[in-house]
C-alpha positions as CSV (number, residue, x, y, z in Angstrom):
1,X,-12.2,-8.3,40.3
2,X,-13.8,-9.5,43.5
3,X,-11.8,-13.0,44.4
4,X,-12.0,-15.1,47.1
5,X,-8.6,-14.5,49.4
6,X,-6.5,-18.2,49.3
7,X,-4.4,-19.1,52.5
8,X,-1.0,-18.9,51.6
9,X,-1.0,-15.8,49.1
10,X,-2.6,-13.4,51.1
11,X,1.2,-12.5,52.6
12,X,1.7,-11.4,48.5
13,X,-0.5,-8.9,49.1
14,X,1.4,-6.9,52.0
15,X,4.3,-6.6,49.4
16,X,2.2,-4.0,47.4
17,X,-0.9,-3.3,49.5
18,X,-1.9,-2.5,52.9
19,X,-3.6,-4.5,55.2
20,X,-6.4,-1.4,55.9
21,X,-7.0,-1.6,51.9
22,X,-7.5,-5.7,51.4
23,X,-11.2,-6.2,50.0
24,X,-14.2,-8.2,50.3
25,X,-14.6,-11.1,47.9
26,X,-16.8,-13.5,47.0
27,X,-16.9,-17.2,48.1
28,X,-16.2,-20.0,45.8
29,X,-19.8,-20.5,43.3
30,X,-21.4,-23.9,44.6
31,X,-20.6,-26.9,42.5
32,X,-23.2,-28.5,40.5
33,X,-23.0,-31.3,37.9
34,X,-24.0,-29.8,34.6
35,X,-27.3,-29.6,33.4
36,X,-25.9,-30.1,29.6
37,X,-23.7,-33.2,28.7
38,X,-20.4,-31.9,28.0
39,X,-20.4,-31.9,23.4
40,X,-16.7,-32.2,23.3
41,X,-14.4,-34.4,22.1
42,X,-11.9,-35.0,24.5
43,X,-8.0,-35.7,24.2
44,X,-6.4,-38.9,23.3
45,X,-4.2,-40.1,25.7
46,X,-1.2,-40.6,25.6
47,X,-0.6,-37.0,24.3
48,X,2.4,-37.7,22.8
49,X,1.5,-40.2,20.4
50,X,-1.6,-37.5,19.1
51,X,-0.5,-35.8,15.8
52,X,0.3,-31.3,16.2
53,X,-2.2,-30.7,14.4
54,X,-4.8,-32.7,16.9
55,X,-3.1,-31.0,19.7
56,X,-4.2,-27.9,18.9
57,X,-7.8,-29.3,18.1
58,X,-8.1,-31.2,21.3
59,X,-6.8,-28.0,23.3
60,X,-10.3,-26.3,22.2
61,X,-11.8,-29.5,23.3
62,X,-10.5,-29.5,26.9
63,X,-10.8,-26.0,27.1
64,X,-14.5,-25.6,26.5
65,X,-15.2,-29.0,28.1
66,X,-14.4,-28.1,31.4
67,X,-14.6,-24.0,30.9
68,X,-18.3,-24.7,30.9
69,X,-18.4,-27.3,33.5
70,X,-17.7,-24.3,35.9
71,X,-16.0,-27.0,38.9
72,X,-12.8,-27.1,40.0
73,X,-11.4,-30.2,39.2
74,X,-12.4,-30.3,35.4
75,X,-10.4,-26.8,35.3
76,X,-7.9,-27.8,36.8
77,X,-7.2,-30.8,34.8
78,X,-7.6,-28.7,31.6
79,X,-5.4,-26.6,33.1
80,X,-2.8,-29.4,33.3
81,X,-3.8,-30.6,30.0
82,X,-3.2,-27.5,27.9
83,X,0.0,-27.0,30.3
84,X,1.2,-30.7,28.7
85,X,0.6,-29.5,25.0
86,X,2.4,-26.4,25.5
87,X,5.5,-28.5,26.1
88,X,4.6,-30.8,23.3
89,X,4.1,-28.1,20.9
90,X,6.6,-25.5,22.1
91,X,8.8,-26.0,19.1
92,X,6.0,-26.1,16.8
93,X,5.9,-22.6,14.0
94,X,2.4,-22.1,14.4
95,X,3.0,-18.7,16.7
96,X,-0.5,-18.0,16.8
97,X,-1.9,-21.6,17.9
98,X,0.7,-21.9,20.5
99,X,-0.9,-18.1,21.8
100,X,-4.2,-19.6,21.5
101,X,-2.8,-22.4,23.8
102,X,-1.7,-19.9,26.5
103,X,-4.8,-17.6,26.0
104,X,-6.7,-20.5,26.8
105,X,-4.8,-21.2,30.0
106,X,-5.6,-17.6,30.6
107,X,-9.3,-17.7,30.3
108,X,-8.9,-20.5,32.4
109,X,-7.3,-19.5,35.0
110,X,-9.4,-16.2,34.9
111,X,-12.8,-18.2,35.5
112,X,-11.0,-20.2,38.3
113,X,-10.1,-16.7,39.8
114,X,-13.7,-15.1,39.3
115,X,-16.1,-18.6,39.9
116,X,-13.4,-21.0,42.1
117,X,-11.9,-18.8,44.7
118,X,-8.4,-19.7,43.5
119,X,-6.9,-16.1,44.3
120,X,-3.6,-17.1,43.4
121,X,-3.8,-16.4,39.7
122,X,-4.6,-13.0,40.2
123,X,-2.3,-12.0,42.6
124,X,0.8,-14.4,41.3
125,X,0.1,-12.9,37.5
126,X,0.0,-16.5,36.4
127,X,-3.1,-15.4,33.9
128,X,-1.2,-11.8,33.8
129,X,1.6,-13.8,32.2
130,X,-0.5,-15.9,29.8
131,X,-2.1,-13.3,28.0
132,X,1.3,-11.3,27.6
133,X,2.8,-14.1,26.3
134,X,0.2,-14.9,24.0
135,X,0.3,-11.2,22.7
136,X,4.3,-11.8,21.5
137,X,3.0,-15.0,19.8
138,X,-0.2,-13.5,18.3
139,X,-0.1,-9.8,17.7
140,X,-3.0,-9.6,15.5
141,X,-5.3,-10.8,17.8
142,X,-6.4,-7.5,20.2
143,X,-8.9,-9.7,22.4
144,X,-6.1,-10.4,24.1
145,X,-4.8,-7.2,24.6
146,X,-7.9,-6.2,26.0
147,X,-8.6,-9.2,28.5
148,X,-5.1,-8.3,29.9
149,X,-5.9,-4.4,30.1
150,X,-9.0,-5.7,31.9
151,X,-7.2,-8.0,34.4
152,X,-4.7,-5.2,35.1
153,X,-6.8,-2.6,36.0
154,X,-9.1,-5.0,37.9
155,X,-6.3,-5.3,40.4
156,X,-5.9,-1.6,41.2
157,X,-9.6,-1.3,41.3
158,X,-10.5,-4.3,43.9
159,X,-8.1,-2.4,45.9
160,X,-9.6,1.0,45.9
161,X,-7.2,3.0,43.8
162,X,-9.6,4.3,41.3
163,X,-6.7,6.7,40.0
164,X,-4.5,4.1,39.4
165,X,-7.1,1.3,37.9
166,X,-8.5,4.4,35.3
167,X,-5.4,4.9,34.2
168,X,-4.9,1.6,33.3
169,X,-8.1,1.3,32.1
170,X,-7.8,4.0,29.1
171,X,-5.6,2.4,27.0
172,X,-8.5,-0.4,26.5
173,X,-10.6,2.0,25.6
174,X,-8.2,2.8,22.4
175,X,-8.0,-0.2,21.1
176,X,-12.4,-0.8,20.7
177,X,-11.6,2.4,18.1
178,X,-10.4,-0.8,15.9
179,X,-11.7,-3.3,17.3
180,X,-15.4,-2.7,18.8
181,X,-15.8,-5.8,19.6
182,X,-14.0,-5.5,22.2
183,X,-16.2,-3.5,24.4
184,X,-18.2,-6.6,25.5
185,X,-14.9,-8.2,27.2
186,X,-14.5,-4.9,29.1
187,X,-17.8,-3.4,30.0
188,X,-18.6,-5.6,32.6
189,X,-15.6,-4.3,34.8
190,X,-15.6,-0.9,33.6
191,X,-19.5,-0.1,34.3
192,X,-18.9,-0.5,37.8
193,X,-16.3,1.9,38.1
194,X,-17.2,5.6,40.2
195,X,-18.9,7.8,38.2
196,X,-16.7,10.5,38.6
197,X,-13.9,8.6,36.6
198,X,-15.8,8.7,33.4
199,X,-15.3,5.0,32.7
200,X,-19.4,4.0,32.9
201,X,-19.8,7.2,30.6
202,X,-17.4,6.3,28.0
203,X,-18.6,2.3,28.6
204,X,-22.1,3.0,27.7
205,X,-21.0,5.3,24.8
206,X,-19.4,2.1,23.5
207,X,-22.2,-0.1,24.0
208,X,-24.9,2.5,22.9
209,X,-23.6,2.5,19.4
210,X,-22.3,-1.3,19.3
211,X,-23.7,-3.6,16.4
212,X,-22.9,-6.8,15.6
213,X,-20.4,-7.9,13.0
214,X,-20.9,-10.9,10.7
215,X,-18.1,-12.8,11.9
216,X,-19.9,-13.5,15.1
217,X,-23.6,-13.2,14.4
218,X,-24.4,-16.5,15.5
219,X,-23.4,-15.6,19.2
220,X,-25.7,-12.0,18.6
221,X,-28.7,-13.3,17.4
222,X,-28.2,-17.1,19.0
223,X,-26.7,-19.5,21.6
224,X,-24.3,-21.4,20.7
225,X,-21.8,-24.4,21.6
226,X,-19.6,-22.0,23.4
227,X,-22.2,-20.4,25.0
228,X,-25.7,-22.2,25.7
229,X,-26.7,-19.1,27.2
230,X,-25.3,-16.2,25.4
231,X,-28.8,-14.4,24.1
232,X,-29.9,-14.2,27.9
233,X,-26.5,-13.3,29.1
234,X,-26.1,-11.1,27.0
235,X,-29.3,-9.3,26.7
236,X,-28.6,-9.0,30.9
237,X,-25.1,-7.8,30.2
238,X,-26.8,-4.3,28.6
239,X,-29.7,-4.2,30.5
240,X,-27.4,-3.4,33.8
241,X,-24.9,-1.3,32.5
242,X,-28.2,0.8,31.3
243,X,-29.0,0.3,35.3
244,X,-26.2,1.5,36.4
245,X,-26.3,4.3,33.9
246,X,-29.8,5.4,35.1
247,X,-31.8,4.9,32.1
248,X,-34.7,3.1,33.3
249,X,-36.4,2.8,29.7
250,X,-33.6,0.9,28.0
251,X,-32.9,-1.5,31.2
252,X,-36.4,-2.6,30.8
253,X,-35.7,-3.1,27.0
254,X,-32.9,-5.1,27.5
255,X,-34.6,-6.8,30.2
256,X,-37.2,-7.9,28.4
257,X,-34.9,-9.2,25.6
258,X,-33.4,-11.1,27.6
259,X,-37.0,-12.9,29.0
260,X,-37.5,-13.4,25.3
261,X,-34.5,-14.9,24.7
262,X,-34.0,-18.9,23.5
263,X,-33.1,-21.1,26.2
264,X,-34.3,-18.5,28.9
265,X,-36.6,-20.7,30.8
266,X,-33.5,-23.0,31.3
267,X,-31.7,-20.4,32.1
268,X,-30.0,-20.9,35.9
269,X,-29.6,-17.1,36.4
270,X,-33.4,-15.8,35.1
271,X,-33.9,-14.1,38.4
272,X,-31.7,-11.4,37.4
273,X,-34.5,-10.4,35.2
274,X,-37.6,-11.7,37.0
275,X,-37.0,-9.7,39.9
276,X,-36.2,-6.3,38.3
277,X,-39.1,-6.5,36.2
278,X,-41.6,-7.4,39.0
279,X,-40.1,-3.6,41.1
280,X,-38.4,-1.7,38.3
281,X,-38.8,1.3,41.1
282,X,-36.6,-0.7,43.4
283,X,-33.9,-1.8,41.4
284,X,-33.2,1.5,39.9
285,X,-33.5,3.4,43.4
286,X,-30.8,0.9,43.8
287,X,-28.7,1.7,41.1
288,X,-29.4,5.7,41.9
289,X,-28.0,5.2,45.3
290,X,-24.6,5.1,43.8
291,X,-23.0,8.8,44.9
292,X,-20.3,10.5,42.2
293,X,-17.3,8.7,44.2
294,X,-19.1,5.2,44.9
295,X,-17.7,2.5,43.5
296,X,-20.2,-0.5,42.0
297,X,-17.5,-2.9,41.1
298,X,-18.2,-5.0,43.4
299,X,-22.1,-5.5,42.7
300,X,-21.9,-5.4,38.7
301,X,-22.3,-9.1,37.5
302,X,-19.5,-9.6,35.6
303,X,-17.3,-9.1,39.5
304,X,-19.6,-12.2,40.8
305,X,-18.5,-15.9,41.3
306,X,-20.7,-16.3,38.1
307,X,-19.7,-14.5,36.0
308,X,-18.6,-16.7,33.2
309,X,-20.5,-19.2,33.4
310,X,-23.6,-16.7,32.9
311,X,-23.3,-17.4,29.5
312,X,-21.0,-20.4,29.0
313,X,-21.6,-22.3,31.6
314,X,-23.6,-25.8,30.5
């Protein structure tokens, strides 16, 4: 995952890394007041006088709140905010809410990674350590087995060591035998991998024969609360791992979805499919250009400083 180096953590990297293998990353995304008032109710304050039960409600609240505010400071208070109701609710026997809770500080920290320049949680494990913790308390739940495979591997591949981040990568692959669902937390990385490790293969063998289940079809076949933006996201989503794959016929299908797509014309990122479509001949020669042993990790969207907010942000 392309991140933005901090001052102060970069001296973490020379404990496993050399200096002739530290990456490019991306600058912090600029920061814009959202464009969609913010649906969610927030917490009551003080938190301890709010019932368990509310806790955990209002956790979703400040999560999403500020998750698709895409700034700093609204993440970073959620980030404080969920890290108060973990201590509030630590004692509490609802193992898998208190997951949820760290799962949540996880995505969090992720986007602030990916969209905020804040390094730190990638190279410290704080995220690392969220979703492993939230495994123990949740076992059932395989997303987050998968985001943490994803965040793993990421690290190995930002630093070049395609043996390493494949590796690491197959066991994600395993688990979208049971849970297919799966794929669409993990394709973004993996499409970007070099050819010759066989991840885009096996990542577009995934998303070829994906359908949607009922328990999400509202995200599938609309946006929603979560994600304002989802059926151009993730219409754009296929369309360049087809790109990358070389299959000019079904990028221009999925572009084209994604033009058609509710909310589109409000969409901030629409140029992603505006341009393509207006030089298909260039943006595949672009794509082509990729040898056997190139790596497009760092071009793929999902690597971008807005990456999340693609589809969730407001």
């Amino acid at each position: 995952m392309r991140l933005f180096p901090a001052l102060g953590v970069v001296m973490s990297l020379f404990l496993t890394e050399s200096l002739s293998a530290l990456p490019s990353f991306p600058k912090a995304r600029e920061e814009t007041e959202p464009k969609i008032p913010s649906p969610y109710e927030r917490c009551q304050q003080p938190l301890k006088n709010v019932s368990e039960d509310l806790l955990f409600t209002c956790a979703e609240h400040e999560f999403w709140h500020a998750f698709s505010d895409g700034r700093l400071k609204p993440r970073k208070e959620a980030e404080t905010i969920l890290a108060d109701i973990m201590k509030l609710t630590q004692k509490s026997t609802e193992g898998a809410k208190r997951g949820r809770l760290l799962a949540l500080r996880g995505y969090l920290r992720l986007s602030m990674a990916l969209e905020n320049a804040k390094l730190e949680y990638l190279l410290l494990g704080g995220m690392e350590n969220d979703f492993k913790a939230a495994k123990k308390l949740d076992t059932e739940n395989k997303t987050y087995d998968t985001f943490l495979d994803t965040i793993i591997m990421a690290k190995s591949a930002a630093f070049g060591d395609w043996k390493k981040a494949t590796a690491l990568a197959l066991p994600a692959f395993e688990i979208l035998k049971d849970h297919p669902t799966n794929i669409l937390a993990l394709s973004g990385t993996t499409i970007g991998f070099p050819m010759n490790s066989g991840l885009p293969q096996k990542t577009i063998e995934f998303l070829s024969t994906w359908t949607c289940p009922d328990d999400i079809a509202d995200f599938c076949y609309d946006n929603t609360q979560h994600a304002p933006f989802a059926r151009p996201g993730l219409s754009f989503h296929f369309a360049e791992a087809y790109a990358r794959m070389g299959d000019r016929a079904k990028t221009i299908e999925y572009l084209e979805k994604a033009k058609q797509a509710p909310a589109y014309d409000a969409w901030q990122y629409k140029h992603l499919v505006e341009k393509p479509l207006a030089d298909m001949d260039t943006y595949m020669a672009y794509w082509n250009a990729f040898g056997p042993a190139d790596s497009a990790f760092d071009k793929v969207y999902a690597n971008q400083n807005f990456g999340c907010v693609m589809c969730h942000g407001r």
